[in-house]
N, C-alpha and C positions, 0 to 999 in steps of 0.2 A: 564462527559460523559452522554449521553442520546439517545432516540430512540425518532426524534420527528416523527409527522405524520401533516396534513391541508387537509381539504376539501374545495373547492368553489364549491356551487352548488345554484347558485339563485333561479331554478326555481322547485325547489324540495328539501322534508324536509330530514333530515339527521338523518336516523332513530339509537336508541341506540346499537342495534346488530350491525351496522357496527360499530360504534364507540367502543365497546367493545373490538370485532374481531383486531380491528388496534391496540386498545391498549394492546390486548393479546400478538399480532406478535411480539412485540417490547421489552417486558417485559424483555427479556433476557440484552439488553444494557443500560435500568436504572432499578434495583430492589428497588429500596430505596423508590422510591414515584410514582404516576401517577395523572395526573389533563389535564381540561380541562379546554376549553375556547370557546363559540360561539356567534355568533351573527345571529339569527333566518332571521330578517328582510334580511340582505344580503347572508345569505346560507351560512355563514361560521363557522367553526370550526377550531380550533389549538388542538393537543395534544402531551402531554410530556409523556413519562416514564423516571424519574428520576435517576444519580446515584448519589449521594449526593456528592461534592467534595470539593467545598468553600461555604460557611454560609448553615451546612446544617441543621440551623432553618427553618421554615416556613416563612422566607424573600427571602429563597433565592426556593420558591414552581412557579412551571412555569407550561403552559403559564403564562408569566409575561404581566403584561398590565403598560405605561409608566405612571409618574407623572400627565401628563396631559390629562392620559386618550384616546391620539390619536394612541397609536402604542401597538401592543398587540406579543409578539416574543413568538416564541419558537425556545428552542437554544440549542444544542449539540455541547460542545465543551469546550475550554479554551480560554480565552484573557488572557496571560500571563504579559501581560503590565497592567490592569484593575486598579491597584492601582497608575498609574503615570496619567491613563489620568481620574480618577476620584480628585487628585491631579488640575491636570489643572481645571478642570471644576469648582470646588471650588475657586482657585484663578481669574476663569473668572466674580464671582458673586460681584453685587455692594460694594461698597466699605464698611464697617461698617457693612454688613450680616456677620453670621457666618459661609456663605459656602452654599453648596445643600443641601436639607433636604433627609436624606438617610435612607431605612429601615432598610436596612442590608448590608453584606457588602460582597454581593456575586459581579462577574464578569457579569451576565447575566444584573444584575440592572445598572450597571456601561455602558454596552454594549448599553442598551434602552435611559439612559442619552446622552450619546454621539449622538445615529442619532436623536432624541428629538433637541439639540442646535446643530450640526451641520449638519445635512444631513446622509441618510444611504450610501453614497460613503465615506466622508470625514472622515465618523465613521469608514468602514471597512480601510481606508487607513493608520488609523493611528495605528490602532490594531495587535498586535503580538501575532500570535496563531493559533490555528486549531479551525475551525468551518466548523459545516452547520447550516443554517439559515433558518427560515419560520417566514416572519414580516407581520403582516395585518396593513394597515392604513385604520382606520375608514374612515379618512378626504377624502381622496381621492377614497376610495374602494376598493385597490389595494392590492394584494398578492404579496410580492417579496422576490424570492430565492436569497441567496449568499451562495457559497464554496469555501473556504479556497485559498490560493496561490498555494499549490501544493496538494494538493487532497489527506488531512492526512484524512478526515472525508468524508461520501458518503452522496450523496442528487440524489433519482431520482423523477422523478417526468410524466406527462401525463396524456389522457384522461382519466375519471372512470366513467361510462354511458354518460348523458349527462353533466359532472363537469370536476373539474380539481382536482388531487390530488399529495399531495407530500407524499414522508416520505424517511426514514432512509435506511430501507432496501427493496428488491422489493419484498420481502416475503409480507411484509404490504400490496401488490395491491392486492394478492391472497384473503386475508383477507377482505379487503375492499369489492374487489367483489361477497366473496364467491365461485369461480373459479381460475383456475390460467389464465390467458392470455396465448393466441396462443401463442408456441415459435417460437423467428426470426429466420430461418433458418440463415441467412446473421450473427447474432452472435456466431452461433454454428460455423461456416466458421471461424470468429476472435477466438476462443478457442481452434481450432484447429492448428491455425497460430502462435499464442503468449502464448496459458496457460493458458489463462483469456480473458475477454469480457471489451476491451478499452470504455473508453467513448468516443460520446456520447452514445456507443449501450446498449440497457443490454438485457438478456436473452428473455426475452418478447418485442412482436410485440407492438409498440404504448407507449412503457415506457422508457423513457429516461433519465440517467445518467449526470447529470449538473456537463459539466466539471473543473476541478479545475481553479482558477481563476476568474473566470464567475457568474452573476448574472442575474436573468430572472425577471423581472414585467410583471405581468397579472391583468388585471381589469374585473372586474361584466360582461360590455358587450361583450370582449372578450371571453369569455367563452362562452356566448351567441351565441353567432356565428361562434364560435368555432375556432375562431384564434388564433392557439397558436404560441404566438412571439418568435424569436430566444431570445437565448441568446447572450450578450455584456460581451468581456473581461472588467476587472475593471485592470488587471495584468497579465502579460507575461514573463515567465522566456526568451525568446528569449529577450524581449527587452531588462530584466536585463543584459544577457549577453549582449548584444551589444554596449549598453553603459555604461557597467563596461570596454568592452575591450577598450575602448575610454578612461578611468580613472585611468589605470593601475596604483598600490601601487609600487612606488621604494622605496628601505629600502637599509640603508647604511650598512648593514652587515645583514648576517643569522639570527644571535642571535636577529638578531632586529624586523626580520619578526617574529620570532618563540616567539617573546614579546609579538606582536600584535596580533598575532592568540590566545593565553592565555589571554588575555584581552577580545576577542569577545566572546569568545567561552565560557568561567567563569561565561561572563556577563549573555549569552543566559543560561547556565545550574544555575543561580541563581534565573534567572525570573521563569523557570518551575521548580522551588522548591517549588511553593506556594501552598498551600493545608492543608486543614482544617481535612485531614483523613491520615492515615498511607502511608508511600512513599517509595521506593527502588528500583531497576534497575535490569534489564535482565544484564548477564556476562556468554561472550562464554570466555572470557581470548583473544580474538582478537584486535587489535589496535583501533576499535571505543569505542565499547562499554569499554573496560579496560579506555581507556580515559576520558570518560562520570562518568565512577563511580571516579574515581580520582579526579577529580575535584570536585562534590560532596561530594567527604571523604572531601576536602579539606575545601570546604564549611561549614560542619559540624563538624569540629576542631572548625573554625573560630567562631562559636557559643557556643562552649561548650556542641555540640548536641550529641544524639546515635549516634554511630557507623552506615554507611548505610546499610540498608538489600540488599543484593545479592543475584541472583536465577539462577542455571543453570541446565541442566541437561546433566547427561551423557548417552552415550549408550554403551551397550556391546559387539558391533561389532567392532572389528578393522580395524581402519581408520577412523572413523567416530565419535570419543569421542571426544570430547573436558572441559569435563568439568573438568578434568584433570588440563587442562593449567588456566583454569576459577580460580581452587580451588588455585594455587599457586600465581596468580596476587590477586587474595583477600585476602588471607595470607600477603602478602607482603604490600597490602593497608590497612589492617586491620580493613576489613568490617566485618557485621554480616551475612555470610556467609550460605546460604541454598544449597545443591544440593541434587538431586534427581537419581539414575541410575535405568532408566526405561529398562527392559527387553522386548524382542521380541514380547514376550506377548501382554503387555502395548500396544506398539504401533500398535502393528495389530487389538488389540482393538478399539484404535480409530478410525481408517480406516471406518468404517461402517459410525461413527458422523460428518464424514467432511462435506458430502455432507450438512445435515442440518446446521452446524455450518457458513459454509460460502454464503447460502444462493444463489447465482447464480454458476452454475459449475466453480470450479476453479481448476486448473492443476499442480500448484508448489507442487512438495514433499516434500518440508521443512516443510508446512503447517503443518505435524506430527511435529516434533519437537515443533516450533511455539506453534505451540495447547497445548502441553504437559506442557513448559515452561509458560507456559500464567495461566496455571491449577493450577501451584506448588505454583505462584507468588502471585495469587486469595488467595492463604490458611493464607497468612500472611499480605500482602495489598492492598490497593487501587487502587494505582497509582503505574506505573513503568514508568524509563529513559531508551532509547535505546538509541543504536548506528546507527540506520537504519538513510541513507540516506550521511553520510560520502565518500562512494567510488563515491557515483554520482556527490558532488560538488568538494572534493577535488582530483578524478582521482586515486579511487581507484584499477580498476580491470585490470586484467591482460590482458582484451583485448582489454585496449586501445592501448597499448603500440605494444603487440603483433602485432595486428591485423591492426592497424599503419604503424609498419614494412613492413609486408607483403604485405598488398596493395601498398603499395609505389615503391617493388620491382617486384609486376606482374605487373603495371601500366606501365610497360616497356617492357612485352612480346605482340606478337602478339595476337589479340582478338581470330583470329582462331586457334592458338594453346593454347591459354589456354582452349578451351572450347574445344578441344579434350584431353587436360588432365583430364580435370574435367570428362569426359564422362570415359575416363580411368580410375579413383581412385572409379567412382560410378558404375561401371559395377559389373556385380556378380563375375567374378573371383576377382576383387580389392575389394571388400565388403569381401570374404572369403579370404584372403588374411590378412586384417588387423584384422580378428576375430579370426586369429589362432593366430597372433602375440601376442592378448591379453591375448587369453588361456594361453599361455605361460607363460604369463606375471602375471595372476592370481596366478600362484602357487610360486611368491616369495613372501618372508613374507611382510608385510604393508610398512615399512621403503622402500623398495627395488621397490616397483611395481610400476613401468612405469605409468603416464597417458594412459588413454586409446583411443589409436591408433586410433580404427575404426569412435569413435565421432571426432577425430581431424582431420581425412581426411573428414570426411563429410562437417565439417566445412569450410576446404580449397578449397574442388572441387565445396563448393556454393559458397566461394567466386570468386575465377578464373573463372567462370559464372555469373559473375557480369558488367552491364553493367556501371556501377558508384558507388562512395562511396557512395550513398545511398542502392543503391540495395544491397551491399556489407553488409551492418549496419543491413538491412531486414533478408536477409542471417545467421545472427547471433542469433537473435532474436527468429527467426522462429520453432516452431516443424515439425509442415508437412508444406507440398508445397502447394499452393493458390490449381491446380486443382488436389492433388495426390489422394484425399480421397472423398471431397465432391460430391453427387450426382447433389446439387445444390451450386456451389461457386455461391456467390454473393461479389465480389468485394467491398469495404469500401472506399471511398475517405479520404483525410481530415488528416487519422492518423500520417502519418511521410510525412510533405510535402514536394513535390516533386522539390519546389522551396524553399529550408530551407534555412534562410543566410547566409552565408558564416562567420567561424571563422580563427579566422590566423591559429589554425592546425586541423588536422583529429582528434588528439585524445578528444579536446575540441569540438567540433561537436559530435562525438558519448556520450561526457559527458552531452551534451544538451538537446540529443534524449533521455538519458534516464532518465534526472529528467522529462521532458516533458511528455515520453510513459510510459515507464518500470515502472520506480518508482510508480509513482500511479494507473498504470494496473495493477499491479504482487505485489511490495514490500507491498506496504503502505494497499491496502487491504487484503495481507497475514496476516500483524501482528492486524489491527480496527478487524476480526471479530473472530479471533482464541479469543485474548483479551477479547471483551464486550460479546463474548457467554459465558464469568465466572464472568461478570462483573467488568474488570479489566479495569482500561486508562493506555493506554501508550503514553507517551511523547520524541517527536525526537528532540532534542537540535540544529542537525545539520541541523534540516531545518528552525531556527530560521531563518526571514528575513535576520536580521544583518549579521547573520554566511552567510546564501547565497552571498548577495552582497559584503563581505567582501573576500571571496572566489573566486566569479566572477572577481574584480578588481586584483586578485594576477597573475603575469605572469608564465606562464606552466611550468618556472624551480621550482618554488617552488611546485606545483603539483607531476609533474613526473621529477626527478633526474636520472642519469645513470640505466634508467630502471623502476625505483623504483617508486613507486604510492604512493598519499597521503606523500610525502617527508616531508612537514610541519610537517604533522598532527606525524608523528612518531619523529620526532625530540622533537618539545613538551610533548610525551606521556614518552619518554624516560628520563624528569625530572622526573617522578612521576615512575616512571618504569624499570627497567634495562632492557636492550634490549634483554637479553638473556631466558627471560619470554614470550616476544610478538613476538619476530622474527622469523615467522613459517610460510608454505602455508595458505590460507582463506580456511577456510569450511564452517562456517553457520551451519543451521541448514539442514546439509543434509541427508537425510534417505538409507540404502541399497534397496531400490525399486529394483534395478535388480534383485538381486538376490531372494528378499522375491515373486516375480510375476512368479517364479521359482517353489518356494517351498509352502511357508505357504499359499499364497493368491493365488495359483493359482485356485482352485476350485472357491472363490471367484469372479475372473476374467473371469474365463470361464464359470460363470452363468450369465456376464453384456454382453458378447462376443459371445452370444449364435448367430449361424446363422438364426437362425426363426426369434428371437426377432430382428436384426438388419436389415433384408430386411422387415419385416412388416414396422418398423420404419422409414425406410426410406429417413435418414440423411444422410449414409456414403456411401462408394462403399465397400460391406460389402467382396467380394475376395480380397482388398486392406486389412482389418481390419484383417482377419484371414490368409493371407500372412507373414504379421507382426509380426501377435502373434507367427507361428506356427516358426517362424525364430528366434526370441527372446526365445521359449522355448527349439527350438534345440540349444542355444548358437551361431548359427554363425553368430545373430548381437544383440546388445544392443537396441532395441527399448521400452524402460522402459519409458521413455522422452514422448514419442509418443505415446504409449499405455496408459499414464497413462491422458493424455487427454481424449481420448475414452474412458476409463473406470470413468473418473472423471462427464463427461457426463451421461454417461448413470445410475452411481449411483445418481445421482442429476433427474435424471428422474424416476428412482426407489423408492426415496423418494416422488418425486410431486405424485406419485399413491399411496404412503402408502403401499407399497409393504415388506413386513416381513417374505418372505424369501431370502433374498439378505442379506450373513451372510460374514463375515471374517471369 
């Protein structure tokens, strides 16, 4: 893992303070080394901050410039395949050579071999792994980006005076310019919508988010004239699906699928076992991640290796621990076992670090947990295995299924009276109505208490005001409403579109939307930057190509069974596992936000929530803001979700000013 950065600027020299400055911003996601790489005559520069992870000699020191001297990379990431296709390339060399002459025996060197003999498409096509990329070709001039298939690694990129710049995080353009860039209104609108800022936006005007899949080429005169080209899919999880649904796996009995799935899955958690530094896995005791590490134990039996390190944490609030069930499936797999039970404290402590930690505002409050478990991980090693990305290929969550149902059965009421119901469950007598039911409901003990009510009607009265299963899927997704808060909405094309292709069911459609949106909006950059701000890599087995396409070809019974999500994937886990360890609701990493925005953090909140500060500001509709809040602090609604937006904003604005009394 790494923090790269690139400048083009032809027609102007590239003074060392920026170059410092970028390589300061970055420090936090390679500590191990930093280097550069320029070329004065055409305006360019590459830079790396290092985390040392395979050959961490000085062969594997980046920018890497290629054998023949034409291609100069800088690279953030893993080729977890790097030993098969430098395999190949060996066997491609005349006959009686001994092979390619190699320095070392990192993935990066391997990565620069490949587009050297066959092209920078046919190199990433064959590659299995997470990257972002910044390649210069002498030969031609040319700067070009590539990121990843599903967007494990970040790359943005855009104008920087008169040049062009990439890097890792956008904190680096702040840095680059010595300013921050205007913020996009039109992104604060998407944060407020989703939790996070989709690509292609990112928090600044003029910097863009190179979305997963995709890779951009710019040349010398380009920049010149300041054309900057779209980006071209190289990969499309729509396409995957659609013609895996064309391929669909028949298997002559269960036992037979549940072979197959153990076969990919092994394969993919053997490839991202390779690393030259200390290894272990994140463990809530939940059916992915329990999975991931078991296979792994399993792996390192097969060697005669240590036992795997496991890290979880627990909390002391009840409902909310898991590291409980974490400690008794590691027991039972007989890993090397860490947890940590972080108190009230801890965590509210971190609250202040997130804003810098994740670097564009971001709104998920698991991001505590996350952060916490990424810190424990850092104390003991390198690299971690997760279980992120599981519910999204194999149909994990409870609302597809759910929410499935339900559409299926209003799609047979009248349009006009669903949308007088909806108007009825969202009126304030039906908003006080289901916040006393949960009052209620709070005073039975943890085992006993009810989901809560008032989020599950809000849920249902967006969707019976839905004019299609898409709107329905937005509905879901969504915090606030497109015009409930923003002074200035600005509408976002492009994100969930509006002519998606059709799958044979609803619940594989909302499965698509969210390896497509969610997954690498919210998931995959919750865990890259809680992770590399301790200098830790994490690795998702289940977004191994193979495991994807292998998943996409399975038909929806093995997915969702009488109900039941991820069917395969627990059937399998249940060899390595007795059921009566794993079979429990999903929690994650979730935090009591409601209640702490109550108690501990309120003063906190109601210093980002100030009414001065928010009309000077003049992002929100600041009587919508303290509406919210003033209703969420009387209890008669849960707006924790929604608040913690606004407040995720406005701390991430409190740090761009270097502001040092904004305390938890």
């Amino acid at each position: 893992m790494c923090g790269i950065f690139a400048i083009l600027q032809p027609d102007s020299r590239i003074d060392g303070d920026t170059i410092d400055r970028a390589l300061a911003s970055l420090r936090h996601r390679g500590p191990d080394d930093r280097g550069t790489w320029r070329d004065e005559q055409a305006g360019v520069i590459l830079g790396q901050t290092r985390l040392s992870i395979q050959d961490v000699s000085e062969a594997g020191h980046q920018p890497m410039v290629s054998a023949s001297g034409r291609f100069v990379l800088a690279f953030n990431g893993e080729i977890y395949n790097h030993r098969d296709l430098r395999a190949r390339l060996d066997a491609a060399c005349p006959e009686g050579s001994t092979g390619m002459s190699w320095r070392g025996h990192s993935d990066t060197e391997t990565l620069l071999a490949c587009i050297e003999n066959w092209g920078l498409d046919e190199a990433i096509a064959q590659a299995s792994g997470m990257f972002a990329i910044a390649l210069w070709d002498r030969e031609l001039r040319q700067l070009s980006l590539v990121r990843d298939r599903v967007g494990e690694k970040p790359l943005y990129y855009g104008r920087l005076g008169g040049g062009f710049a990439v890097a890792s995080e956008v904190r680096a353009f702040t840095a680059m310019a010595g300013r921050p860039p205007d913020v996009d209104r039109r992104s604060v609108g998407l944060l407020m919508r989703f939790g996070a800022i989709p690509a292609p936006y990112s928090i600044f005007e003029g910097i863009s988010k190179l979305e997963p899949g995709n890779r951009l080429s710019i040349g010398i005169g380009q920049v010149r004239e300041g054309d900057l080209p779209a980006p071209r899919p190289y990969w499309r999880a729509t396409d995957l699906a659609h013609d895996c649904a064309l391929r669909q796996q028949a298997f002559a009995s269960d036992a037979q699928a549940v072979d197959a799935l153990h076969s990919c899955l092994a394969a993919a958690v053997r490839r991202q076992l390779i690393s030259d530094v200390p290894l272990g896995a994140f463990l809530s005791g939940g059916i992915d991640s329990s999975l991931v590490v078991a296979l792994m134990q399993a792996e390192a039996r097969k060697a005669s290796a240590e036992p795997v390190r496991t890290f979880s944490i627990g909390f002391h609030e009840r409902g909310y621990d898991e590291a409980q069930h974490a400690k008794r499936v590691a027991a039972h797999l007989q890993t090397n076992h860490t947890e940590l039970y972080v108190s009230q404290a801890d965590c509210l402590a971190m609250v202040p670090q997130l804003a810098r930690i994740y670097d564009e505002p971001f709104a998920d409050s698991s991001q505590i947990g996350v952060s916490l478990v990424s810190r424990l991980a850092a104390e003991h090693v390198t690299v971690a295995l997760t279980g992120d990305g599981g519910d999204e290929v194999f149909g994990g969550y409870n609302r597809y299924t759910r929410a499935a149902s339900l559409w299926r059965r209003m799609e047979q009421l009248p349009p006009g009276l669903r949308g007088r119901v909806a108007a009825a469950c969202m009126s304030a007598p039906g908003r006080a109505l289901a916040g006393s039911i949960d009052r209620l409901g709070g005073r039975l003990p943890g085992g006993l208490r009810p989901p809560r009510l008032a989020d599950r009607v809000e849920k249902i009265s967006r969707m019976l005001a839905s004019n299609d299963a898409r709107d329905m899927y937005l509905g879901m997704v969504e915090y606030w409403e497109p015009d409930e808060l923003m002074l200035h909405p600005v509408e976002a094309s492009g994100l969930v579109d509006s002519d998606w292709p059709g799958l044979p069911t609803l619940e594989e459609q909302m499965m698509l939307l969210d390896l497509c949106f969610v997954l690498p909006t919210d998931m995959l950059t919750k865990v890259d930057r809680a992770a590399m701000a301790v200098g830790l890599e994490t690795r998702l087995p289940f977004l191994d190509p193979a495991v994807m396409e292998f998943a996409w070809k399975l038909p929806i019974r093995y997915k969702i069974r009488d109900g039941q999500g991820k069917w395969l994937v627990q059937k399998l886990l249940h060899r390595f596992v007795p059921k009566s360890l794993v079979d429990r609701p999903k929690m994650g990493f979730e935090s009591p936000v409601t209640r702490w925005l109550r108690g501990p953090l309120r003063d906190w909140a109601e210093s980002l929530l100030d009414e001065g500060d928010l009309d000077a500001q003049g992002y929100f509709r600041v009587a919508e803001v303290r509406r919210a809040w003033a209703s969420h602090l009387a209890g008669r609604e849960d707006n924790a979700s929604k608040l913690w937006a606004v407040l995720s904003f406005q701390a991430w604005l409190a740090e761009q000013r270097g502001a040092a009394d904004v305390r938890a």
